[in-house]
LUMVOGU-484042 format. One line per 8 residues: number of its first residue (from 1); their letters; for each residue x negated, y negated, z negated of N, C-alpha, C. Coordinates in pm, 1 decimal, padded with zeros to 6 digits, always signed. Each point is the difference from the previous one (the first is absolute). Example, Ala and Ser with C-alpha at 12.3 -4.5 7.8 and 13.67 -1.06 7.14 Angstrom:
BEGIN
1	as	-01319.0/+00569.0/-00780.0/+00089.0/-00119.0/+00000.0/-00090.0/-00120.0/+00000.0 | +00035.0/-00105.0/+00072.0/-00082.0/-00119.0/-00006.0/+00077.0/-00109.0/-00073.0
This chain:
BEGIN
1	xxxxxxxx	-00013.6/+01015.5/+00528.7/+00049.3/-00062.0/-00122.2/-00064.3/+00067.0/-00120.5 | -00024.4/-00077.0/-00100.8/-00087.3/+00047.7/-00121.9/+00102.1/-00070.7/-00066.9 | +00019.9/+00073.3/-00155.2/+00071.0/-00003.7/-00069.9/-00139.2/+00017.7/-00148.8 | +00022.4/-00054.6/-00084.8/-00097.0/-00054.3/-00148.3/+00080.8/-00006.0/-00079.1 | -00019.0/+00079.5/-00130.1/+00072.9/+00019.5/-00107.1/-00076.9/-00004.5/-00106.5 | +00011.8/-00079.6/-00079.1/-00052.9/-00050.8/-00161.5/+00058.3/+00109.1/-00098.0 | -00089.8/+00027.0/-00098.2/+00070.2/+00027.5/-00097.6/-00093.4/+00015.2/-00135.6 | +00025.1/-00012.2/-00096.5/-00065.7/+00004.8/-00128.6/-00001.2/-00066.2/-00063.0
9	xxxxxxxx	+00080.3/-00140.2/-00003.8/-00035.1/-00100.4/-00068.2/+00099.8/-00021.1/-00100.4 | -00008.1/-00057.4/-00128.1/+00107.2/-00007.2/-00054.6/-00042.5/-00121.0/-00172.5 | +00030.0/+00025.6/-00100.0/-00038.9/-00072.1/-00081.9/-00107.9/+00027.5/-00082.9 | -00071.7/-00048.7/-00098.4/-00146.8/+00071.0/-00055.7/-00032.2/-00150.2/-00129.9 | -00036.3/+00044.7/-00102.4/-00106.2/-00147.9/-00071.5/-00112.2/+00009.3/+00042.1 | -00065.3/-00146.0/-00033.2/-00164.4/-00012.5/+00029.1/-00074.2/+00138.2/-00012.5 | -00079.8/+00022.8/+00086.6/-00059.5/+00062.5/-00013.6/-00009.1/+00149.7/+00045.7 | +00138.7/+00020.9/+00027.4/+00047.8/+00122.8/+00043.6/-00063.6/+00025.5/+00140.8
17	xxxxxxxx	+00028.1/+00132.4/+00047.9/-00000.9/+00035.6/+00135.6/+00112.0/+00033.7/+00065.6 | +00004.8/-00037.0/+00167.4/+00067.0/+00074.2/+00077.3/-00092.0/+00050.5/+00153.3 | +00135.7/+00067.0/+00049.4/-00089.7/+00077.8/+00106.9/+00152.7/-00036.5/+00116.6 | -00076.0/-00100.8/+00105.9/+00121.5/+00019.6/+00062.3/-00066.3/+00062.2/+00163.9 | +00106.4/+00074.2/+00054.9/+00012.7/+00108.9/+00091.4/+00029.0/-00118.0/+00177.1 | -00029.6/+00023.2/+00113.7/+00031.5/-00023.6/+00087.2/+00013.7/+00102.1/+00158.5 | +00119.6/+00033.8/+00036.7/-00021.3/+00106.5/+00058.2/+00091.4/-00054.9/+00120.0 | -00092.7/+00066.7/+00130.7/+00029.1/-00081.9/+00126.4/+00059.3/+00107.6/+00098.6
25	xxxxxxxx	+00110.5/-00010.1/+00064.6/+00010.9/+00093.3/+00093.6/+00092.6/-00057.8/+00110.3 | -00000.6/+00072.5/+00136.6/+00041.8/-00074.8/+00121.2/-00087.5/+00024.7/+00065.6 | +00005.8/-00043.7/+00080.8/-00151.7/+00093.8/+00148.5/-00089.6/-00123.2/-00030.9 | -00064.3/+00070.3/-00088.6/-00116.2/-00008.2/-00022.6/-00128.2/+00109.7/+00047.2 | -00099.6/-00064.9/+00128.8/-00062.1/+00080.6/+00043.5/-00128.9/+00002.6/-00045.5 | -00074.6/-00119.2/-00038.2/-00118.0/+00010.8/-00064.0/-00013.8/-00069.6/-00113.5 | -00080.5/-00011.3/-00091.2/-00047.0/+00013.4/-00132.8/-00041.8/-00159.4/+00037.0 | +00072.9/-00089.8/-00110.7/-00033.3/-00154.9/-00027.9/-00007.6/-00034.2/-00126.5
33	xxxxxxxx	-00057.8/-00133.0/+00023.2/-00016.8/-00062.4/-00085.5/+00104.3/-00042.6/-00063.2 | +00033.0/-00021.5/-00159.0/+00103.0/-00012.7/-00108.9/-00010.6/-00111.0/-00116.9 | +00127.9/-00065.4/-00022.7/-00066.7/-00011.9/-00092.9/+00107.1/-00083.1/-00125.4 | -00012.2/-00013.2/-00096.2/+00089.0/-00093.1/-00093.0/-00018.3/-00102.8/-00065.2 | +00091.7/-00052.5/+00027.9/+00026.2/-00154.9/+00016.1/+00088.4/-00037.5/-00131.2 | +00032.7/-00102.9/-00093.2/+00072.4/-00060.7/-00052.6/+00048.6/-00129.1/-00004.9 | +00104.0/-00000.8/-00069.0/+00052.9/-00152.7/-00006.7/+00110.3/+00010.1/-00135.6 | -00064.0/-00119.3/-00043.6/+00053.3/-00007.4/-00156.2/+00129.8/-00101.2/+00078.0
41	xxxxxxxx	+00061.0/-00064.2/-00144.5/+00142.0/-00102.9/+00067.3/-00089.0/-00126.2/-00025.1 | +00052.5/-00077.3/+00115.9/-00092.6/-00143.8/+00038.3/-00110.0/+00025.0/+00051.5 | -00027.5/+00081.6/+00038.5/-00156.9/+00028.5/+00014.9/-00008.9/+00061.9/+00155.3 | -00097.1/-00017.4/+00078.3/+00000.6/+00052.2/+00130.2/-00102.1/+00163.8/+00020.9 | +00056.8/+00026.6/+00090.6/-00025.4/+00187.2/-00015.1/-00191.6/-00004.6/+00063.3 | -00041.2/+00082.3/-00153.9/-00166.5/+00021.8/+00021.3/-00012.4/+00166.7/+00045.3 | -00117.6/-00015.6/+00031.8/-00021.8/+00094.1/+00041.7/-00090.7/+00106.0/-00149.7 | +00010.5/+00087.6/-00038.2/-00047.1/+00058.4/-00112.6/-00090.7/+00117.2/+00018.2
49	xxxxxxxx	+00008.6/+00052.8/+00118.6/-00123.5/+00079.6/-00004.4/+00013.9/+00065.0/+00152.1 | -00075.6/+00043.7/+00071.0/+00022.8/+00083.0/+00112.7/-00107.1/+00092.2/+00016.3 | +00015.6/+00102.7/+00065.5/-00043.3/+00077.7/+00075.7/-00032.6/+00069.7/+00133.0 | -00098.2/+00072.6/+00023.2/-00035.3/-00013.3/+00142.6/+00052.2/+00151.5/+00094.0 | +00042.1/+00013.4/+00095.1/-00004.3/+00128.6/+00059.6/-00108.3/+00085.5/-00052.4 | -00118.7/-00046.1/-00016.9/-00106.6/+00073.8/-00057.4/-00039.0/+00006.1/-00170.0 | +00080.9/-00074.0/-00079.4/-00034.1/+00013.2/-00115.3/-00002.3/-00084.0/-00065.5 | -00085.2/-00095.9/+00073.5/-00059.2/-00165.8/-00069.8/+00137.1/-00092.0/-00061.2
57	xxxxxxxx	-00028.4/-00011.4/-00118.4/+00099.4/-00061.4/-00044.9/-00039.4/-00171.0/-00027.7 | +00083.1/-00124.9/-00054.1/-00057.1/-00096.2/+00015.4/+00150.2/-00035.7/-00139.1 | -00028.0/-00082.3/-00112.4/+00063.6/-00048.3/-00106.6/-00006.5/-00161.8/-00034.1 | +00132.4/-00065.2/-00017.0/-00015.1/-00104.9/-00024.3/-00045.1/-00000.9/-00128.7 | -00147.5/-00135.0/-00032.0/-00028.4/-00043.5/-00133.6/+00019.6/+00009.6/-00145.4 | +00150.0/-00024.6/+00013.0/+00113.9/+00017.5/-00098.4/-00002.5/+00156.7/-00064.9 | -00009.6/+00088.5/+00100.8/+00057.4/+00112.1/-00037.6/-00167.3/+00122.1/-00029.9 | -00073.9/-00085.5/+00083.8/-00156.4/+00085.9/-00043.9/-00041.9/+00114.0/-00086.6
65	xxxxxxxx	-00010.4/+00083.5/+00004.2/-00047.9/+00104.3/-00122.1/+00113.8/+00025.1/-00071.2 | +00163.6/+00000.8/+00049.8/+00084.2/+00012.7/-00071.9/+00111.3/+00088.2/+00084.2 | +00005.2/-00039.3/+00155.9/+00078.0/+00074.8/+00037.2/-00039.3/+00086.7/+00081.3 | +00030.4/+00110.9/+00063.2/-00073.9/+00091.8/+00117.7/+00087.5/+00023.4/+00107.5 | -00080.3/-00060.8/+00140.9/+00085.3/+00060.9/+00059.0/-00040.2/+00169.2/+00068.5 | +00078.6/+00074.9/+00062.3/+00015.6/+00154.6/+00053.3/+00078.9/+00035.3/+00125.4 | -00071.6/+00087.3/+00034.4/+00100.5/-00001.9/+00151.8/-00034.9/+00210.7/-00016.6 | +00134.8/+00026.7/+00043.6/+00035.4/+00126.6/+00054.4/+00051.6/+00042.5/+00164.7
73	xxxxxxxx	-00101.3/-00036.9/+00083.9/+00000.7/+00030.2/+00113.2/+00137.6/+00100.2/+00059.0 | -00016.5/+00080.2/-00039.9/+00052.4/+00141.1/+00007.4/+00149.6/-00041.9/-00021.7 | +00032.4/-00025.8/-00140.3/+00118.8/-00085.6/-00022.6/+00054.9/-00125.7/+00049.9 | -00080.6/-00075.4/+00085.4/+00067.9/-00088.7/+00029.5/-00018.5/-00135.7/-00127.8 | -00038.9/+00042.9/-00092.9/+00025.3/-00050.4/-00127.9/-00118.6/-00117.9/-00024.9 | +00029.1/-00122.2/-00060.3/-00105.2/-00053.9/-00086.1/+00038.6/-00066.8/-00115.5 | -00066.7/+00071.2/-00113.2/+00021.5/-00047.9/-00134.3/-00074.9/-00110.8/-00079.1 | +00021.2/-00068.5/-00077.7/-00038.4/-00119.0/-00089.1/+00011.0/-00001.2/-00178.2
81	xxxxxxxx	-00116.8/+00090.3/+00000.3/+00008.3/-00004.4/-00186.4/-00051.1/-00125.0/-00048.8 | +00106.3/-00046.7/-00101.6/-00037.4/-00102.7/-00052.8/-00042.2/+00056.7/-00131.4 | -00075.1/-00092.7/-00059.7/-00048.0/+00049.2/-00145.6/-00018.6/-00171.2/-00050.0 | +00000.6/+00028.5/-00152.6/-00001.6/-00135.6/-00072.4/+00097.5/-00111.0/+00068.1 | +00106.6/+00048.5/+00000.3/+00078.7/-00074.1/+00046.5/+00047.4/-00168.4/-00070.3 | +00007.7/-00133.0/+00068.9/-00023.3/-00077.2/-00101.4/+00201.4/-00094.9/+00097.8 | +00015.9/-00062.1/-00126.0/+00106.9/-00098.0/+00078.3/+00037.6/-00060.8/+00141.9 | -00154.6/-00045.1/-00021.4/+00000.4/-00092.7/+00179.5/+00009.3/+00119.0/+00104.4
89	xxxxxxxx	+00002.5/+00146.6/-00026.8/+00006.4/+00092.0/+00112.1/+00189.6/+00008.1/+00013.0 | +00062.9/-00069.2/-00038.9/+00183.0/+00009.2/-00016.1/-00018.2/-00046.8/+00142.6 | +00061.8/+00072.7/+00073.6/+00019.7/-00016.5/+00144.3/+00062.2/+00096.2/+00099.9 | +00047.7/-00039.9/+00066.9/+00090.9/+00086.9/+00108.8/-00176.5/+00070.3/+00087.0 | -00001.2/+00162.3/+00045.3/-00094.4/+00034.1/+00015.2/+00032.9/+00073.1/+00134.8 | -00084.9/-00025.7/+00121.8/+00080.6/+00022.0/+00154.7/-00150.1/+00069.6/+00074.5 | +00099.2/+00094.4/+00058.9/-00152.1/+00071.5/+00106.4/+00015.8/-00042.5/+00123.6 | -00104.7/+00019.2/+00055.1/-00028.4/-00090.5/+00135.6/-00075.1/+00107.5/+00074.7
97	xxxxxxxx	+00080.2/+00054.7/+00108.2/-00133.0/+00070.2/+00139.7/+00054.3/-00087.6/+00134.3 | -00151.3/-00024.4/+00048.4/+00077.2/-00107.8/+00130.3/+00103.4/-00085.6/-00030.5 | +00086.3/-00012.3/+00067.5/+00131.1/-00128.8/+00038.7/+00138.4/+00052.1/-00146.7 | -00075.6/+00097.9/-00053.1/+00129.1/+00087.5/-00091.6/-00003.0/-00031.8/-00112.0 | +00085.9/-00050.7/-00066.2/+00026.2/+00020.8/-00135.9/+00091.6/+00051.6/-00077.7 | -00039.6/+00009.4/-00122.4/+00097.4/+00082.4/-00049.5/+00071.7/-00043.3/-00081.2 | +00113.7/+00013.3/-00081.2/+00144.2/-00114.3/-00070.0/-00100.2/-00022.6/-00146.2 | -00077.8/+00109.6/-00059.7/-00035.1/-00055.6/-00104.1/-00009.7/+00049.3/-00129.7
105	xxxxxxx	-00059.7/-00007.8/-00137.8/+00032.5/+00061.3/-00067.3/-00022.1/-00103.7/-00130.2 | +00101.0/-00008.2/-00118.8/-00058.6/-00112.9/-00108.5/-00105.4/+00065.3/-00078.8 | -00060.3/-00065.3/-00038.0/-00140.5/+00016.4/-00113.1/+00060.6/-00111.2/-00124.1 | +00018.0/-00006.7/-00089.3/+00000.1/-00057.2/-00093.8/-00083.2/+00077.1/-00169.2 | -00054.1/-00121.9/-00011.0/-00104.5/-00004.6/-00107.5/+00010.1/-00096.2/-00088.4 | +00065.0/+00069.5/-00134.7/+00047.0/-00124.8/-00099.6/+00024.1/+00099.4/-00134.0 | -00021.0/-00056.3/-00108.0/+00030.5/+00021.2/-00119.2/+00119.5/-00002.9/-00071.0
């Protein structure tokens, strides 16, 4: 059993940054692939950026040259700095390893 816990997200205006945290624990024996996902309301859950056991990361369009993703092996951990944060990023923000997810964290971006 793996257990995924969100955290960092909270309110911000255009433009702002956040940094949200994902930290995995449960027998977990080897090092996977991660990654975060969103879903605004009405809207169906995208995928926003992932990363590889080895590093390689991969970003949806939308978010290009704006958000980063990070992984802390060691910790268990993978993080998601957002920067230039704009409206359309208002969304419920969820980590994903394998079959697991995690409850979630809000992002809201508004003036």
């Amino acid at each position: 059993q793996v257990q995924l816990v969100e955290s960092g997200g909270g309110s911000v205006q255009p433009g702002g940054s956040l940094r949200l945290s994902c930290a995995a624990s449960g027998s977990i024996v080897w090092v996977y692939d991660m990654g975060w996902y969103r879903q605004a309301p009405g809207k169906e859950r995208e995928l926003v950026a992932g990363i590889t056991s080895g590093g390689r990361t991969t970003y949806a369009d939308s978010v290009k040259g704006r958000f980063t993703i990070s992984r802390d092996n060691a910790k268990n951990t993978v993080y998601l700095q957002m920067n230039s944060l704009k409206p359309e990023d208002t969304a419920v923000y969820y980590c994903k390893m394998l079959a697991y997810w995690g409850k979630g964290t809000l992002v809201t971006v508004s003036s």
